[in-house]
C-alpha positions as CSV (number, residue, x, y, z in Angstrom):
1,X,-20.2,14.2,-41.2
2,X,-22.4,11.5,-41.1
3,X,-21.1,7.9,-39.9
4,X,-22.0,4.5,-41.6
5,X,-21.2,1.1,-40.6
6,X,-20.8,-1.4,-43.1
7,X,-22.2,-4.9,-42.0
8,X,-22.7,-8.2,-44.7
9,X,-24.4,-10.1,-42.1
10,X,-28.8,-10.1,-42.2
11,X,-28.2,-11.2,-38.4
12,X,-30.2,-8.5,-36.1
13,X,-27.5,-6.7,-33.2
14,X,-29.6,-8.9,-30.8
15,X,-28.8,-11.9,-32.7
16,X,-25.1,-11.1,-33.0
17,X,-24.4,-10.1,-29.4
18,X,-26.7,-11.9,-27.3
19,X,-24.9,-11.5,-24.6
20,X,-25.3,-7.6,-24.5
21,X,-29.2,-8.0,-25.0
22,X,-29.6,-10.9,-22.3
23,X,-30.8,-10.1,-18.5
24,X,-28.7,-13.1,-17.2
25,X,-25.2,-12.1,-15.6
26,X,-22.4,-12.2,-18.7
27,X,-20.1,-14.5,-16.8
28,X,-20.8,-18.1,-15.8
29,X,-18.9,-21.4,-15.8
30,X,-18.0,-23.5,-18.7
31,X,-19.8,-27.1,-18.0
32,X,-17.0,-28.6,-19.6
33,X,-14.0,-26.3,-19.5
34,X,-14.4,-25.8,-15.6
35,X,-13.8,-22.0,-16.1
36,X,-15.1,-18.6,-15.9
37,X,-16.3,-17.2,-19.2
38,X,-17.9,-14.1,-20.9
39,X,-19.6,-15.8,-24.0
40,X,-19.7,-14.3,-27.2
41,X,-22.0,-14.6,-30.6
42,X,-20.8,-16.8,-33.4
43,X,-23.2,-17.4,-36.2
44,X,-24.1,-20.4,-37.6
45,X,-25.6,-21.0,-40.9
46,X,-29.2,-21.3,-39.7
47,X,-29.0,-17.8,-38.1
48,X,-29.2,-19.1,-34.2
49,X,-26.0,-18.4,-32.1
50,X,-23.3,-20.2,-29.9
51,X,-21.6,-19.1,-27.2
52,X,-18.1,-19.7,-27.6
53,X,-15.9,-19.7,-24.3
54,X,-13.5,-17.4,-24.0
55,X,-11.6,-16.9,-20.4
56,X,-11.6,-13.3,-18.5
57,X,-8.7,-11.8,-17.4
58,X,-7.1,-13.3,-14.5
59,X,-6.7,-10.7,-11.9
60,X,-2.9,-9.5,-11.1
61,X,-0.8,-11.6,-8.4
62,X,-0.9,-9.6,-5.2
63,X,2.8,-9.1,-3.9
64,X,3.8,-8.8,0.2
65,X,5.4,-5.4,0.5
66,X,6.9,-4.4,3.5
67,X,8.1,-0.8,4.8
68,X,10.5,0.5,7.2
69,X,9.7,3.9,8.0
70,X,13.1,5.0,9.6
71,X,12.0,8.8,9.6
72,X,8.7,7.5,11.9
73,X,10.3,4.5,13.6
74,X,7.4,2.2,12.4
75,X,6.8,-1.2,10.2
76,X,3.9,-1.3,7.3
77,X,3.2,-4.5,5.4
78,X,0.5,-4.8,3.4
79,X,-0.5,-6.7,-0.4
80,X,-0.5,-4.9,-3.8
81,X,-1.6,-6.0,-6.7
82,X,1.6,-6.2,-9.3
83,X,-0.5,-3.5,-11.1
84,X,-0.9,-0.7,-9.0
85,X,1.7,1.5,-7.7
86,X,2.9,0.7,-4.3
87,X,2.0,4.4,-2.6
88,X,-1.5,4.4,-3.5
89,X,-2.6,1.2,-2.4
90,X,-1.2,1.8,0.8
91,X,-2.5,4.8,0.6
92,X,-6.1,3.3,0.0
93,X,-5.4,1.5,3.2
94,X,-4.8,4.3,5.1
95,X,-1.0,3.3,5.5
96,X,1.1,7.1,5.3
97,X,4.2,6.8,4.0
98,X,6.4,10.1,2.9
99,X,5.6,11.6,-0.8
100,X,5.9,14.7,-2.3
101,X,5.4,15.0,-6.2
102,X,3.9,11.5,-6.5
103,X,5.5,11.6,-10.6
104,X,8.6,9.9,-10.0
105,X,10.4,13.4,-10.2
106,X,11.4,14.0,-6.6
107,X,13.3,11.6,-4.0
108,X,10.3,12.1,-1.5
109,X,9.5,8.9,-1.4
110,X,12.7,6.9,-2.1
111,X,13.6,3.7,-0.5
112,X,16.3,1.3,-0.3
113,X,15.3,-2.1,-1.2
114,X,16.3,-4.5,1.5
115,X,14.6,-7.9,-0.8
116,X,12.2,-8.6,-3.7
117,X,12.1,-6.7,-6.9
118,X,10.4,-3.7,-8.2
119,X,9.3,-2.3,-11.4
120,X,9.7,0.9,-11.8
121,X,9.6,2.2,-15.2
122,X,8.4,6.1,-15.1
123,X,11.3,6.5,-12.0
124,X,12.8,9.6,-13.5
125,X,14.0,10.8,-10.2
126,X,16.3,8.6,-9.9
127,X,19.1,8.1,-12.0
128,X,19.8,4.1,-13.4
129,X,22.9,3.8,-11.3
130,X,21.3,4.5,-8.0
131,X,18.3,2.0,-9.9
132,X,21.2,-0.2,-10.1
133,X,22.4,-0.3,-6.2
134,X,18.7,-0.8,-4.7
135,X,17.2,2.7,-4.9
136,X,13.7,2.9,-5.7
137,X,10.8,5.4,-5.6
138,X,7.3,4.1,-3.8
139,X,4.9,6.8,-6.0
140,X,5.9,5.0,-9.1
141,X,7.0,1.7,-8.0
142,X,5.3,-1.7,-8.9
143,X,6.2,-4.8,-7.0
144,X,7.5,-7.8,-9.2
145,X,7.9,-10.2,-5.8
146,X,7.0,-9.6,-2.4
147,X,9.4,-6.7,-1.7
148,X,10.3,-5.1,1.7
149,X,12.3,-1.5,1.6
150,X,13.3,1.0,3.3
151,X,12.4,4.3,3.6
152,X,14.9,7.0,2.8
153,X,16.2,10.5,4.0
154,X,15.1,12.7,1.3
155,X,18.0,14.6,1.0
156,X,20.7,12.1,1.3
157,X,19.5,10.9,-2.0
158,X,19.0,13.7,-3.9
159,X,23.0,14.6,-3.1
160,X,23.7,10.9,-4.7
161,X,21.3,12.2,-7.5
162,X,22.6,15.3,-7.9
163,X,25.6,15.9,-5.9
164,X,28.0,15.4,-8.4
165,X,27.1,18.5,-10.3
166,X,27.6,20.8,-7.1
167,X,31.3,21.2,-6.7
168,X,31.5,22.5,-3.2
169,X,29.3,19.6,-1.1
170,X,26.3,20.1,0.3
171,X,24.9,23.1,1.4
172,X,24.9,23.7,5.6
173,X,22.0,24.9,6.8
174,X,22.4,28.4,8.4
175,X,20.0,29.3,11.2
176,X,20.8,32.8,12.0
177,X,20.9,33.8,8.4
178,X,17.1,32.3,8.5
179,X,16.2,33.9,11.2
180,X,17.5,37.2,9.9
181,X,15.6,36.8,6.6
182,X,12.3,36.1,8.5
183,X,12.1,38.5,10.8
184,X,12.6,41.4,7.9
185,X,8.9,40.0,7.0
């Protein structure tokens, strides 16, 4: 299957684009506008072209998120862009904080949010009523203010996930049972 693009315009691609064919940098400052743009080709009826200004993308607000790390006794704070999840960029600043699936499927990495607001829209982990009292999972988590949480004990929250659909309580640990079953290994 061959491909063929239409074009009405006797303008070359050079002409068109300019700014894909110059070996100046794309972005510069508008002499009267005062801001950053990335010019683009507008044809005028002589066949010469004009930049017109148009203004880049402004980068994503960077939020203060702080971290209580009860299981490690420690504090993290650290800034994330509103558009990144909050576990990988502290991750990408070698900040370790507790994970498991990193899919919003687990309880891993819940926390309790102490103040601020996150977005957290692919938290399936969590049901919408524990969403509702503060509960929050850091592996899919974008800050919407500066935020500080706190971390959570895994299994605490998955018996306010789940607990309700086990009639007898949690499950106790049994020790000797475990060591029975490993040492038939």
């Amino acid at each position: 299957m061959d491909l063929q693009i239409l074009c009405s315009s006797n303008l070359s691609l050079p002409e068109l684009c300019p700014s894909l064919f110059s070996s100046h940098s794309r972005h510069r400052r508008h002499p009267k506008l005062g801001f950053r743009t990335m010019p683009s080709a507008t044809a005028t009826t002589s066949g010469a072209t004009d930049a017109v200004p148009q203004p880049l993308p402004s980068p994503a607000l960077t939020r203060q998120v702080t971290v209580h790390d009860r299981q490690r006794g420690v504090v993290h704070q650290f800034l994330v862009p509103e558009d990144q999840y909050i576990l990988h960029t502290a991750e990408s600043q070698n900040i370790s904080l507790p994970f498991a699936c990193r899919h919003g499927c687990c309880t891993s990495c819940a926390v309790r949010v102490k103040s601020g607001q996150i977005r957290q829209p692919e938290a399936l982990g969590i049901s919408a009523e524990l969403k509702s009292k503060g509960y929050a999972l850091l592996c899919v988590g974008f800050p919407s203010s500066d935020l500080e949480v706190e971390t959570q004990d895994e299994d605490e929250v998955y018996w306010l996930q789940f607990g309700q659909y086990f009639a007898r309580g949690p499950i106790e640990r049994d020790d000797y049972a475990l060591e029975l079953a490993m040492g038939d290994e």
